[in-house]
N, C-alpha and C positions, 0 to 999 in steps of 0.2 A: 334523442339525446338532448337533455340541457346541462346546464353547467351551473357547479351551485359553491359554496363555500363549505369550504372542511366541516367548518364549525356545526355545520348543520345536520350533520350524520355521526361526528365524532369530537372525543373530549381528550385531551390531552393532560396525562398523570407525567408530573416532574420528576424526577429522580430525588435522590438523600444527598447532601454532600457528607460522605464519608472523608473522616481525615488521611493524609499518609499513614500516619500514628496508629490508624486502625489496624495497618494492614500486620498480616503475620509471616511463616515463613510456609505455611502448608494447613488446608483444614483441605473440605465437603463444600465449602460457600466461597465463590467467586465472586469479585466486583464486577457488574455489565458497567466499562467503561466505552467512550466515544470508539476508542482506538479497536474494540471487539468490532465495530462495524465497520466492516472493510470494504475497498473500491469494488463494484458491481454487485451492491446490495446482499454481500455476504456474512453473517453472522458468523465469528469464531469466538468464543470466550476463552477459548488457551491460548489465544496471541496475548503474548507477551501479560502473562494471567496474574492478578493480583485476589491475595485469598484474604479471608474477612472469619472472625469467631466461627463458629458455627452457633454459638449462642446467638448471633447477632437476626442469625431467621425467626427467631421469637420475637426479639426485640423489634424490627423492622417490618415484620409481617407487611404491612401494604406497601414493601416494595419489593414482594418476592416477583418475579418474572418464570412465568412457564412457560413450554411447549407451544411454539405457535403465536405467541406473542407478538405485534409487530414495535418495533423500535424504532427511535428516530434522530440522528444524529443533529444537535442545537448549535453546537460548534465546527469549525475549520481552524484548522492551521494555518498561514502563509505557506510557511512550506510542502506540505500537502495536502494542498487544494483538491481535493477529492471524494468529502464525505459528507459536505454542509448538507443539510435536509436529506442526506440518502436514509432510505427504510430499510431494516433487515428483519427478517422473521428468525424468533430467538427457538436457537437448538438448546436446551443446557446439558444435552451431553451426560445423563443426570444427576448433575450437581446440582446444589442450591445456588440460584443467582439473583442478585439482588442490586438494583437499577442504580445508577448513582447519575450525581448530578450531569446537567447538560445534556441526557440522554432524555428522550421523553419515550413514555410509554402511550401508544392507540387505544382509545378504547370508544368503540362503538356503540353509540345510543342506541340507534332502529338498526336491530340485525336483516328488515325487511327490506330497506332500502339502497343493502351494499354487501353485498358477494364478499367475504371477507379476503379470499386470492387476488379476486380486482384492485381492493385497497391498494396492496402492497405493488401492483402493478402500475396504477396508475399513478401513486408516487414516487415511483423510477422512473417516469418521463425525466429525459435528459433536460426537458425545458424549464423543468420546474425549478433549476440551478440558477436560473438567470433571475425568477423570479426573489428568489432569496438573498441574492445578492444585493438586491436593492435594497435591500432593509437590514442588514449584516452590518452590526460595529464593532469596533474594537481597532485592534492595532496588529499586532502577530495573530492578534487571532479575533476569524469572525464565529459573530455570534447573532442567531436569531434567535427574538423570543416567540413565547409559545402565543400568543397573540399574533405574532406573521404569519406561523404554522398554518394554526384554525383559520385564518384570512384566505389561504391558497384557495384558488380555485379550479375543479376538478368536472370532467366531463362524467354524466351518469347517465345510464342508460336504466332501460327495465332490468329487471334483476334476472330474466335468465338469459337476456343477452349479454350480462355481466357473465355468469358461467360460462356461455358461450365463448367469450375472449379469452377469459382466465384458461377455460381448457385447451385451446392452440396454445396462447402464451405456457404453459405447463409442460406441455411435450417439448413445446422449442426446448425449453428451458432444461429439461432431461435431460435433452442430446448434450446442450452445452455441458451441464455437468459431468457427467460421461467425458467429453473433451478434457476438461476440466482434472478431473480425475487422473485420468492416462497421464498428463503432464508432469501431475505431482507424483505421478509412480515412477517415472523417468529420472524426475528430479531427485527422488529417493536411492532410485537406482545407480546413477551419479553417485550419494553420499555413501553410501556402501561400497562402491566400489573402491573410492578411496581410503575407508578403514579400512577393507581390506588389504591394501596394496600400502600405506601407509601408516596406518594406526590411527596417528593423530597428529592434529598442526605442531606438536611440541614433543618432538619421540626423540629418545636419546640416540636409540639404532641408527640413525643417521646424524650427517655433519649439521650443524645448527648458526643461522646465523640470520640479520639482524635483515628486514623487508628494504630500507634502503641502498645495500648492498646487493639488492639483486634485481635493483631495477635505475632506469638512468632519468636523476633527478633535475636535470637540467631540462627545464619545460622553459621555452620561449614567450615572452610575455608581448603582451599584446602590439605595444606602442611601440617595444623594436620592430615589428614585423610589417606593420601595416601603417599605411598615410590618411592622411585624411580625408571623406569621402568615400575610402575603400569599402568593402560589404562584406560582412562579416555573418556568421553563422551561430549563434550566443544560443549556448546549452547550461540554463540554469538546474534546480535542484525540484524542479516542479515537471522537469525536462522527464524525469524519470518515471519508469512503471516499475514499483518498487514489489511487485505479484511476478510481473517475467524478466525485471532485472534487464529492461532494456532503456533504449533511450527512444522515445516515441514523437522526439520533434525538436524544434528547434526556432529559433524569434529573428530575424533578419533585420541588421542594424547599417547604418553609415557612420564609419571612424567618425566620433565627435558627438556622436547620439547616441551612444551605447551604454549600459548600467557600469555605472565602477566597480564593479565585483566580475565584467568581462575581461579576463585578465592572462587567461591561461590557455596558451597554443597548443591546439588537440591532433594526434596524427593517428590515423588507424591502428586499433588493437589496445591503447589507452585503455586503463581501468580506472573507474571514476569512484570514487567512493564518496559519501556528505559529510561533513564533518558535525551537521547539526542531528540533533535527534539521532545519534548511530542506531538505537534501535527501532527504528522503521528500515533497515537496511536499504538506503538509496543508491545501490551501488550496480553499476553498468558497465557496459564495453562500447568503447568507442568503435562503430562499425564505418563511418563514413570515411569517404577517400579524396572526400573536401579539403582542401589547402588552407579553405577559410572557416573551419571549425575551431569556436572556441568556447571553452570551461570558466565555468563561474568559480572565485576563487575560496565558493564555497565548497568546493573538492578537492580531496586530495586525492592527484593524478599519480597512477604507479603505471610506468614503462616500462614492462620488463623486458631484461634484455641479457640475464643469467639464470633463467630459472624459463619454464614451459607456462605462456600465460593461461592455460586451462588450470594450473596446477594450483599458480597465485590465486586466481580466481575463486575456484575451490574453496583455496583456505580462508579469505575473506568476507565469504559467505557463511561460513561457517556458525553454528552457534556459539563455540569457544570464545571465536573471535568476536564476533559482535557481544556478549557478555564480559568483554573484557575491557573494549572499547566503551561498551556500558558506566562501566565503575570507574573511568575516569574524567565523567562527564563534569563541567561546573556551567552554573548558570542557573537555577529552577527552570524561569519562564522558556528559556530559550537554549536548554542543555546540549552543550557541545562538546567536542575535543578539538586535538591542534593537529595538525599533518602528522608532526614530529612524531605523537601520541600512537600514530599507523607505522611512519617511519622506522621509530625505532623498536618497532616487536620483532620479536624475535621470533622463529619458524624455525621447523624443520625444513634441511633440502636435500631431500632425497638425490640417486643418478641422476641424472641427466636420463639414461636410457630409461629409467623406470618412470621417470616423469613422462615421456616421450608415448609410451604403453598406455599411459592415463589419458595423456591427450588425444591420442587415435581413440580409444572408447568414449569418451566426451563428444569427439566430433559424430562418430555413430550416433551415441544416443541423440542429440544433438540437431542431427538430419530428420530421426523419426522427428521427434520434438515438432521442427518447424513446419513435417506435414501434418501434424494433428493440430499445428497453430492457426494454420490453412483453413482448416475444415472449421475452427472454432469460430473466425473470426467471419468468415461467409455464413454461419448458423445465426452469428449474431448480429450482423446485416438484417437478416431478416426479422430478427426480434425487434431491431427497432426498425424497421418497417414497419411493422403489425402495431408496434406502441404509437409511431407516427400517424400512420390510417386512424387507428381509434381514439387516441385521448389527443393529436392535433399539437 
């Protein structure tokens, strides 16, 4: 094995900057933007999908993207620190898709010297995040260019020990999907069950009234709570895994050291919504039984405390809701809304008892859920195992 520079195997194709102006309300041709390449090197082009002419495939030709493609995200967010240099191998599902800026496109000189599976594997080394960071500018948002890219340097082996990796790495990589899969059928199963039993977040058939009425808006704020020195448990918006809608960690502060956006005293069952970006949905449950957990007051916290929090949840998740929350964003660079903007929607609310029906089936599914999370999360132990042993 030695270790060589990207540059030396492979070339990196820029994307188009396509305008907003471009985009339409519906064709055959989708924009490959940053946001398609999603945390754990997953390619979707219907997240959140921006369509383009369909004349524009003539016109753009050398930025169409096919099958198999690999892709490379050039940008990060601040607030979701999770895609800078990640690679996703492009599905399109097939539509025409056509590369836009900040995203780069692989393309390989000597197909003899690099197993094209391997590529995409040994750019998913988790390490290779730390290398990018060092050379990332910007402000809300980093940015590497395609000169750091080609810089990285990468372990090669003979090319059929490259196969060799790629094929365990492959099968791992199966099962996860598979995992993977189950989850989002649950998840579906979940949404189904609520049209069925409900319709929809906004049905006349039942009583209707407004999200702050049915949860208790009095959240304790930091400085009444705690003195100085005290240790505090600070759950930012970076906090989240916005894929399983959890909270996956948390930054340990002493009153007096803590970011001023630590603001908001969290107690279990809390639903934490972002108020930036609504459409990445960063929206969690607060699961700890910590005294000293606190929310950045980049969330709007909803307690409920008249309504079945499986029920609120549900409906927040919702695509309705988040498309609604959507269009009342301001800001370009940095699109937000205001609590109130959560606050004062309006829902439907069903019984009490039928809500209650929802939430036993939520928690079933719920249970399956977290054994198949079980299994996902020790398959992918061993994935980066196997990436650790080989590319180091």
């Amino acid at each position: 094995m030695k270790k060589v520079r990207l540059k030396e195997i492979c070339d990196l194709q820029n994307g188009y900057a396509f305008k907003s102006t471009d985009y339409i309300e519906k064709s055959n041709t989708l924009n490959c933007r940053m946001s398609n390449i999603r945390p754990g090197a997953v390619f979707d082009i219907e997240y959140s999908p921006k369509y383009l002419p369909d004349e524009f495939v003539k016109k753009y030709e050398e930025f169409i993207l096919k099958d198999g493609d690999i892709v490379i995200a050039m940008t990060d967010l601040a607030d979701d620190p999770k895609i800078l240099g990640v690679p996703a191998e492009v599905d399109t599902k097939g539509k025409n898709v056509l590369l836009n800026q900040r995203v780069g496109k692989l393309i390989i000189k000597n197909k003899d010297k690099i197993y094209y599976s391997y590529l995409k594997y040994v750019l998913s080394n988790p390490a290779n995040k730390e290398y990018y960071k060092k050379f990332a500018g910007g402000g809300l948002q980093l940015n590497i260019s395609k000169k750091d890219i080609l810089n990285l340097e990468i372990p090669i082996y003979e090319i059929n020990k490259q196969m060799e990796i790629s094929n365990k790495l492959n099968k791992i990589q199966e099962i996860i999907n598979i995992r993977k899969k189950q989850i989002e059928q649950l998840d579906e199963l979940i949404k189904s069950q609520f049209v069925e039993m409900f319709g929809d977040i906004k049905n006349d058939d039942f009583d209707n009234s407004q999200i702050k009425d049915l949860v208790d808006t009095n959240i304790i704020k930091t400085k009444k709570k705690f003195k100085k020195n005290d240790v505090i448990k600070y759950i930012d918006i970076s906090s989240i895994d916005n894929i399983k809608n959890e909270i996956i960690g948390f930054t340990e502060y002493k009153i007096g050291d803590e970011p001023s956006r630590a603001q908001q005293c969290l107690v279990k069952g809390d639903i934490l919504i972002s108020t930036v970006r609504p459409n990445l949905k960063n929206i969690a449950v607060n699961d700890y039984n910590d005294e000293n957990i606190i929310g950045s007051s980049g969330f709007c916290v909803l307690r409920p405390n008249k309504c079945e929090l499986e029920y609120l949840l549900a409906v927040v998740k919702s695509e309705k809701f988040t498309n609604d929350m959507v269009a009342k964003t301001t800001g370009a660079n940095y699109p937000a809304i205001h609590s109130t903007d959560i606050l004062n929607y309006e829902i439907a609310v069903p019984p009490i008892e039928l809500q209650n029906q929802f939430a036993k089936i939520v928690k079933q599914i719920d249970k399956q859920k977290s054994e198949i999370q079980k299994s996902l999360e020790e398959t992918q132990k061993l994935q980066d195992s196997l990436m650790n042993k080989y590319f180091g």
